[in-house]
C-alpha positions in Angstrom: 91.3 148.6 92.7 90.1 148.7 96.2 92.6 150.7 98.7 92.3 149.4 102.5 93.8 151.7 104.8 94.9 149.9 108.0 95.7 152.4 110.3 91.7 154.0 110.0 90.1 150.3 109.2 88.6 148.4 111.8 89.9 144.9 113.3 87.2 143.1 112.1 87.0 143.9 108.8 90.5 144.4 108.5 90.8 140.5 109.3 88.8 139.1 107.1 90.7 141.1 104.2 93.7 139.6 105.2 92.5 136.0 106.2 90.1 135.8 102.7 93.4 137.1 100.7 96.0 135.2 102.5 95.9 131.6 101.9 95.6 129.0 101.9 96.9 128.6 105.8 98.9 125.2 107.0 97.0 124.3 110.4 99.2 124.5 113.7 97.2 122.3 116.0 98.6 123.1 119.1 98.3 120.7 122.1 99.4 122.6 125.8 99.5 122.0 129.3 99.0 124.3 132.1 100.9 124.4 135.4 98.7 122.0 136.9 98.7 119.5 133.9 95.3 120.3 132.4 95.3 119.7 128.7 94.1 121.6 125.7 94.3 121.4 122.2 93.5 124.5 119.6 93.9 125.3 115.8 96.1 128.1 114.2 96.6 129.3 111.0 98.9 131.9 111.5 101.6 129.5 111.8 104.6 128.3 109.1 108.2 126.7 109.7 110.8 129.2 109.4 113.9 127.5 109.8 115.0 123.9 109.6 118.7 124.4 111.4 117.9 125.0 114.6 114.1 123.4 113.2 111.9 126.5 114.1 108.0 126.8 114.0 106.4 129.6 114.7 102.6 130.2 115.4 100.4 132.6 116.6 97.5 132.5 119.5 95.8 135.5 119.0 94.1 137.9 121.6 90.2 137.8 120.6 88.8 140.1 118.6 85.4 140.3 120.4 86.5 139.9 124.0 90.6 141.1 124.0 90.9 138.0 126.3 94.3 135.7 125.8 93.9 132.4 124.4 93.9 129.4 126.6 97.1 128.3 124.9 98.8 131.3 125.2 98.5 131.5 129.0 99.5 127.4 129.2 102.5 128.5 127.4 103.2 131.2 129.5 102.9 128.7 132.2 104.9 125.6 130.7 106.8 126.9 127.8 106.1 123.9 125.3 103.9 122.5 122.9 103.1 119.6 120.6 102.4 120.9 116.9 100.3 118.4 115.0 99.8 118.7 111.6 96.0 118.2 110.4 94.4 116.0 107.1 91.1 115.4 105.8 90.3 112.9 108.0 90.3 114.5 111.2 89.0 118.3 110.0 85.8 117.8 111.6 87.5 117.1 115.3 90.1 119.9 114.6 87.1 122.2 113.9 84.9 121.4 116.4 87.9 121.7 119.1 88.0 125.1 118.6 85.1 125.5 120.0 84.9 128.4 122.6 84.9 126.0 125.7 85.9 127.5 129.2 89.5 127.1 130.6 89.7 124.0 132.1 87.1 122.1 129.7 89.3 119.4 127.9 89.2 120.1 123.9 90.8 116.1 123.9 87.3 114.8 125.5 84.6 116.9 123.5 86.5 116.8 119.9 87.1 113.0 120.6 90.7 113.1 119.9 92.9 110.7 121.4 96.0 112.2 124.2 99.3 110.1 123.7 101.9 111.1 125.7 105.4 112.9 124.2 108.7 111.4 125.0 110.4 114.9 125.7 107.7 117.3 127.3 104.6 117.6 129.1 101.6 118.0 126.7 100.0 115.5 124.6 100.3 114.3 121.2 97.0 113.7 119.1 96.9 110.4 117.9 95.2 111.2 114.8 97.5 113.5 113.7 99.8 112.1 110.7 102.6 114.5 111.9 103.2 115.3 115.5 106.4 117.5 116.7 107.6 118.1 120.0 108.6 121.5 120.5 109.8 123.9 123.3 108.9 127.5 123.4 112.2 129.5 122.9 110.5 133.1 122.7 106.8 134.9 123.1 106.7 138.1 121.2 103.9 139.9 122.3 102.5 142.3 119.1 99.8 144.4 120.7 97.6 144.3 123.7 93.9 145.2 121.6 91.4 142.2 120.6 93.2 140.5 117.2 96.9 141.3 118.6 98.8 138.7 118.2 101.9 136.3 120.2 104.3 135.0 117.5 105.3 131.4 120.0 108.5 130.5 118.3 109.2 127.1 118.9 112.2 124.9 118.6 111.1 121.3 117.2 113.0 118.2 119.6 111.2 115.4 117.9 109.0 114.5 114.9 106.7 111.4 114.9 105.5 110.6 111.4 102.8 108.1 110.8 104.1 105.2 108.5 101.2 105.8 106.2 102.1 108.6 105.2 105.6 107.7 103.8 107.1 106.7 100.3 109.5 104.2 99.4 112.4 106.0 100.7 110.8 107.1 103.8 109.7 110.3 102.9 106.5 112.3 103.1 104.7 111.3 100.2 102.5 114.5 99.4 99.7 112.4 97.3 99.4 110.5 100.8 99.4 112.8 103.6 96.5 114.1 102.4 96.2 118.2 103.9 93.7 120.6 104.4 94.7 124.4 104.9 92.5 127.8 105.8 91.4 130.4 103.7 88.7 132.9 104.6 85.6 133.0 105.9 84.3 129.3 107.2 86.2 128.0 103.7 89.0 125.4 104.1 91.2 124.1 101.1 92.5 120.3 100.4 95.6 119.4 98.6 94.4 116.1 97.1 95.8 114.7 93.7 93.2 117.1 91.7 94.3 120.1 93.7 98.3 119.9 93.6 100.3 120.3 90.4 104.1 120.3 90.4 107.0 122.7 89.1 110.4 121.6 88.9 112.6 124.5 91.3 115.4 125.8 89.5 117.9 124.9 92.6 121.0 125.0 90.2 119.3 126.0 86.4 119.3 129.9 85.5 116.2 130.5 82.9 117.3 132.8 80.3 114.0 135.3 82.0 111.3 137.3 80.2 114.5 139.7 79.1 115.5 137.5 76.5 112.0 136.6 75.2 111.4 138.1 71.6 108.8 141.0 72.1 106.3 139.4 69.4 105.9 136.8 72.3 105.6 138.5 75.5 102.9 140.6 73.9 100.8 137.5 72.8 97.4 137.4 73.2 97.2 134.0 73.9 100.1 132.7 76.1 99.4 134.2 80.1 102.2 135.4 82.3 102.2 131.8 83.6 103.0 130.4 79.9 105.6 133.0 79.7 106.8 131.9 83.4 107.8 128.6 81.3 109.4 129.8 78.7 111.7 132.1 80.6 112.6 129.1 82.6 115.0 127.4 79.5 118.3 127.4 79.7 118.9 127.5 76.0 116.8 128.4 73.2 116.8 125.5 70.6 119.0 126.6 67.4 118.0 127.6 63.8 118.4 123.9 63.1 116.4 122.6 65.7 113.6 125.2 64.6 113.7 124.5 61.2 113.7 120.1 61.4 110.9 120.6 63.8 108.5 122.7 61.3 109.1 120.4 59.0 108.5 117.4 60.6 105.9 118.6 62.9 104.2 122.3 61.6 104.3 121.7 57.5 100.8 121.5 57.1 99.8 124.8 58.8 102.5 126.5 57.4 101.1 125.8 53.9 97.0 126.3 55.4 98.0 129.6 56.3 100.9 130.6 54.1 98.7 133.5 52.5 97.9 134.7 56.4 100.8 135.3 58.6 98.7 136.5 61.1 96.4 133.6 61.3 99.6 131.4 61.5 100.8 133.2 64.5 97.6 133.0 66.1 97.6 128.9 65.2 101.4 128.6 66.5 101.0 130.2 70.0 97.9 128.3 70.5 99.6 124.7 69.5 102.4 126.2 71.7 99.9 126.9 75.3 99.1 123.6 74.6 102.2 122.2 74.5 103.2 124.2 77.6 100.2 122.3 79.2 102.2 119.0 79.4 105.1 121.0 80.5 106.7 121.0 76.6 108.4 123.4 77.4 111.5 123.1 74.3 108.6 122.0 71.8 106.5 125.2 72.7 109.6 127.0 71.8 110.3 125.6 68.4 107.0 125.9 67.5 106.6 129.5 68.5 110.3 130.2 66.6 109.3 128.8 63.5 107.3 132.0 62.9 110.1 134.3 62.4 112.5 131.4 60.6 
């Protein structure tokens, strides 16, 4: 395993270690003003919600690693302590990308990325109109981490007002994740989308307590066939089906290999935890374990 010392390895390298192993990144596309009401509009993906009462959002301009030089939006904040974060999708990655561009203070990002200014209800920078989620924020702290090139200014920002595009939203006027349609950083020049063939779901065990890897017989957390996500699932039941269960359910379902392999127990395990990582597949998770405690029945 490779060993990166950070206090003798150089910014640059040390940044693309943590950007390529860090990710994917939600995009904070930050929209400022400066004191005299010049726009701009720049990407971040060091940038996350922290807190949802107060709403908090938190991102993170950067001084340059090649130059040392603050960030435009850093200074406008410093200036007029707010900002519009607005969330970025497929559609407009190119814009968001091309905004980022190293144009000189003053140069409007809104005019060359072709991005459309609408004006917020509660502050003074812009909204992009493209952007399917747009919030309102005041800047309630700047914490300064460093003064060298890649230091950077955690902008903790308190969210007034969210505007959601109606597209976007479900039946019950939710964020429908299938429909928003995100894109996200990882290293290098490589960005991520969370489409439908990207996103999978698992169920969050708000109020369940899964019996955990503890209570899993040893002769299945040492397969060779189920991973650690496979055992993940299992450890994730509540209750282990009993004897009976076990028993009705080789005989309705396992029979046949039981009697294919009744001269080779160890082929038959082999055969079992295999039916059983398929089972886990379609999220089976109570039929994976019957099948995988017939074997010692």
């Amino acid at each position: 395993m490779l060993t990166i010392d950070t206090s003798v390895t150089k910014n640059p390298k040390l940044h693309h270690y943590l950007l390529g192993a860090v990710g994917p990144r939600p995009i904070c596309f930050a929209s400022t003003v400066d004191k005299d009401g010049n726009r701009n509009v720049a990407p971040f993906s060091f940038f996350n919600v922290f807190s949802s009462n107060p709403p908090i959002a938190v991102f993170s301009p950067a001084k340059s690693g090649r130059t040392g030089e603050s960030k435009d939006t850093y200074n406008n904040i410093k200036e007029v302590p707010e900002v519009v974060i607005n969330i970025v999708d497929y559609d407009m990655v190119q814009q968001m990308s091309l905004a980022s561009s190293p144009y000189k203070p003053g140069e409007d990002e809104f005019v060359k990325s072709g991005l459309t200014p609408v004006p917020s209800d509660l502050i003074k920078p812009f909204r992009v109109g493209e952007s399917p989620v747009q919030m309102e924020c005041k800047v309630n702290e700047v914490i300064e981490l460093g003064q060298e090139g890649g230091a950077g200014n955690l902008i903790v920002c308190e969210i007034l007002k969210i505007h959601i595009d109606e597209s976007i939203l479900d039946d019950k006027q939710m964020i429908d994740q299938h429909k928003i349609d995100l894109v996200a950083r990882m290293g290098g020049n490589w960005y991520c989308r969370a489409d439908k063939n990207s996103m999978f779901e698992i169920k969050k065990p708000i109020t369940s307590r899964g019996i955990g890897f503890d209570n899993i017989p040893e002769d299945i957390l040492t397969s060779k066939v189920l991973s650690g996500n496979d055992l993940g699932m299992l450890g994730g039941i509540e209750v282990l089906p009993d004897e009976t269960e076990v028993n009705d359910y080789r005989l309705m379902e396992l029979s046949d290999l039981f009697m294919k392999y009744e001269e080779n127990a160890a082929a038959l395990e082999l055969e079992l935890h295999k039916i059983a990582k398929n089972l886990l597949k379609d999220q089976k998770i109570e039929e994976a374990w019957k099948t995988l405690l017939t074997f010692n029945n």
